[in-house]
N, C-alpha and C positions, 0 to 999 in steps of 0.2 A: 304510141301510134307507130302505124308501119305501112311500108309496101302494100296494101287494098290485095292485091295480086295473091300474095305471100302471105300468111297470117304467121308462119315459123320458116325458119331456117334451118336447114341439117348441114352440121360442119361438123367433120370428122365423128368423132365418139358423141359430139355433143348435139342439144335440138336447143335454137334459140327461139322462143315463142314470143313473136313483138308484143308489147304494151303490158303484159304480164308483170314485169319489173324492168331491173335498170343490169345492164350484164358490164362485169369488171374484166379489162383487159390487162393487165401486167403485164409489164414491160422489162424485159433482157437485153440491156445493151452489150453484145459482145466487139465493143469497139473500144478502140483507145482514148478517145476525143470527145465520149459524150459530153454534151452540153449542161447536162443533169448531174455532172458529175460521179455518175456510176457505171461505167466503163469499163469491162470487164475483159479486154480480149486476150490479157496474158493469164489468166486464170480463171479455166476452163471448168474448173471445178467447182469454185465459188458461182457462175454461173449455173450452172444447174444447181445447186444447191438452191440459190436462189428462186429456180421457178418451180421446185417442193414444194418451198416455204410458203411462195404465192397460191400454190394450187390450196394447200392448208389452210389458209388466211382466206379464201373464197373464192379467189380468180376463176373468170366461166372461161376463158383461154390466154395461154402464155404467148406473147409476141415478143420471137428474138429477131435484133438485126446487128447486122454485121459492119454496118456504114454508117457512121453521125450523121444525121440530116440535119446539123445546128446552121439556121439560116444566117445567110452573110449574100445574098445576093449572085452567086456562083451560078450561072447555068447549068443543072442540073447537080451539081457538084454539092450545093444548098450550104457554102459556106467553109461546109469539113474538107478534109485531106480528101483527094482523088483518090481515090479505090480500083484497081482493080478487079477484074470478075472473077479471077483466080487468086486474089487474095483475101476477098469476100466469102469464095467459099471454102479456103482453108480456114480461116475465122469461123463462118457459121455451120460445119455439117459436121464435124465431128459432137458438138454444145447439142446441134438440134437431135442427131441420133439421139444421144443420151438424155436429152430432156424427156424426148417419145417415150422411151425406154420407162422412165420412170414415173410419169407422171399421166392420170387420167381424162386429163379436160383437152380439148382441141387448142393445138399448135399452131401461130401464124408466124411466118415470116414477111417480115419488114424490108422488103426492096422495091427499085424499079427499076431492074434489070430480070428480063427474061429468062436467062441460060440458068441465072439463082432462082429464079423461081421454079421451074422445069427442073431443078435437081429436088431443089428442095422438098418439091409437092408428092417426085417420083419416090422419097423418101420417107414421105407419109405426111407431110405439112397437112396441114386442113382449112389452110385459108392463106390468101395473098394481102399483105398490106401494100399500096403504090401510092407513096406519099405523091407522085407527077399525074396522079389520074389516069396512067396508059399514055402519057406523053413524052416520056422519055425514052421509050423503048416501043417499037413498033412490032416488035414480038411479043410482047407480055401479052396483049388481049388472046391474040390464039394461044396461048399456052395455057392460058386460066381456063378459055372454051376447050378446049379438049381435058382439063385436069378435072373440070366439071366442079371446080371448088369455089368457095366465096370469094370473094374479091372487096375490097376498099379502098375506093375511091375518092381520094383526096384533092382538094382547090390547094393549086399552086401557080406561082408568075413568077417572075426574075425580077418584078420591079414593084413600086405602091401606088402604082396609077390606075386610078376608077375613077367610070364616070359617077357610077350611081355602084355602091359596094354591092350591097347584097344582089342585086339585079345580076350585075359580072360576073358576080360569085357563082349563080344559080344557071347562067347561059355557059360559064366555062366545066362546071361538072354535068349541062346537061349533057356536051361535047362530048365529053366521057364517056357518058353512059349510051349515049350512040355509039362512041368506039366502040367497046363491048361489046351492043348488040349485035353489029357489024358482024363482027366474029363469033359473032354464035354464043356469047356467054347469055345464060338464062336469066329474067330480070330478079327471080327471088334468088338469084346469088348476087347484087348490087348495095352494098352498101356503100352510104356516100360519108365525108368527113371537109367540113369547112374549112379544114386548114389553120387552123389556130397559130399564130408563130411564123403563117410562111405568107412573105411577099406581102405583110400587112404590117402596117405600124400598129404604136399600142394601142392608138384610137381607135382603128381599123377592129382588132382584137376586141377590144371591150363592146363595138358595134354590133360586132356580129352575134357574140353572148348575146347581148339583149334582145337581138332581133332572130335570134336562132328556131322560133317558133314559122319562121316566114320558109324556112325549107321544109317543111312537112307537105308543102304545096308540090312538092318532088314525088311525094309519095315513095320513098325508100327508107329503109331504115336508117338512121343517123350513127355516126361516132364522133364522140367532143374528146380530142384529147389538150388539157389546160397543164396537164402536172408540171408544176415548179417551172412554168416557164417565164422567158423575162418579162412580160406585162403585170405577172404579178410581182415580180424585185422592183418594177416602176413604178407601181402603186404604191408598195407598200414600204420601199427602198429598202428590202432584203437578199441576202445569199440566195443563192439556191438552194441552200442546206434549211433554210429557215421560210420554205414556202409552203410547211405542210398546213397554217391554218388560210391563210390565200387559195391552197388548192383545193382545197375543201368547200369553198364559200361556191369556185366557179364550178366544179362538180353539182353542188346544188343546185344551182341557179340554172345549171346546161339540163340537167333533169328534168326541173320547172320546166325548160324551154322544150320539152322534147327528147332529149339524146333517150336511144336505144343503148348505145355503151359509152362508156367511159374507160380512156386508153391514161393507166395511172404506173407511178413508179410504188407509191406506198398504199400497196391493198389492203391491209388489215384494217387501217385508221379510214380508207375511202368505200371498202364495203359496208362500214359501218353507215358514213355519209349516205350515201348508195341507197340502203335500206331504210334509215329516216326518210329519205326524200322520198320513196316508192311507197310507203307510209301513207303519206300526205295527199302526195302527187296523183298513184297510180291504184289508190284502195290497198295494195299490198297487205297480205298481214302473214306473220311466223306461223310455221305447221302446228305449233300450241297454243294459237292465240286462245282459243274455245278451254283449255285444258284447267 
């Protein structure tokens, strides 16, 4: 299901056709501090390496970012080290050229900062990730209206107070998506993302899964990103290192629910998930099924 407005999206090289299947996001952390544990900011190389391997393994676009956004409550800071906008982008524009350079599928970058995204987009990016929804930078909406590219728009808060979750959840990204329009970004480049991880406890987290069917009432495309994050070490009282059948289950289940993408660290093992669930879910079938 999608945006009514929009039946596809064009990002960069790529065309997203909602409800068709379920689209794999890969994730490059070129930071020091991920939370995921794969962190990449002094090895620049291994980085790109890494979103080949992803586009190989299936990934429909590679999202690198420059900045942990591992939640701890930090106003706008979302917990990680303070960053920089000039250290942000010696971390992400030399990775993101050379990712371009090599790889076929459309590139997002992961900020919410304006001046990075405006470099990043002028450099060929093909979509904006804003984990703050356009709230943390009062420049980002016009630089995505004039870049003319995708946008995701993610629920975020500083704190864990709701009156009613998913109500809050759906009035603070409608906010959003009026900021946007505001500035002129077009609604089939709107996609929204619940915010898994941020400003929500674990109950909060396993809530919104279940009830993830109740944003489609948005009418936009969706992204769920769950990978290895801590509500599944809570559940399941595991590492990080050890969330790949945990992220797998919410993966499914976010499909069931709806999600248009899924924003994962390990593609190969979630493409797979991915295309079982679109199976089931969405009629899906392989260009051989008939063969």
């Amino acid at each position: 299901m999608a945006n009514s407005q929009s039946p596809e999206m064009h990002c960069g090289p790529g065309t997203f056709r909602w409800g068709e299947r379920t689209y794999v996001m890969g994730v490059v952390n070129v930071t020091p501090d991920s939370f995921s544990g794969d962190g990449l900011a002094h090895n620049s190389k291994a980085a790109v390496e890494l979103a080949v391997r992803m586009e190989a393994e299936g990934a429909d676009i590679i999202d690198i970012g420059a900045v942990s956004t591992r939640p701890a409550g930090r106003v706008y800071g979302a917990g990680a080290d303070v960053v920089s906008t000039e250290e942000e982008l010696e971390r992400l524009m030399p990775v993101l050229a050379e990712v371009m350079a090599r790889v076929g599928v459309p590139v997002s970058v992961d900020t919410y900062k304006a001046e990075v995204a405006r470099q990043a987009v002028d450099a060929g990016a093909s979509m904006v990730n804003d984990v703050w929804g356009l709230q943390a930078d009062p420049g980002m909406a016009p630089v995505v209206a004039r870049a003319g590219v995708p946008i995701v728009l993610m629920h975020n808060q500083t704190n864990y107070r709701y009156g009613d979750l998913l109500a809050d959840l759906k009035d603070s990204l409608r906010k959003s998506v009026v900021r946007a329009a505001e500035a002129g970004v077009v609604a089939g480049n709107i996609i929204i993302d619940p915010g898994i991880g941020f400003g929500k406890t674990a109950d909060h987290n396993l809530e919104v899964l279940r009830r993830l069917q109740e944003l489609r009432a948005m009418d936009y495309p969706v992204l769920v990103g769950t990978s290895r994050k801590s509500t599944i070490g809570r559940v399941l009282g595991l590492p990080v290192e050890e969330r790949l059948e945990g992220t797998a289950a919410t993966v499914a289940l976010s499909i069931a629910g709806g999600a248009d993408i899924v924003r994962v660290h390990d593609v190969r093992e979630m493409v797979r998930v991915a295309r079982m669930s679109d199976a089931i879910v969405r009629g899906w079938r392989p260009d051989n099924w008939d063969a």
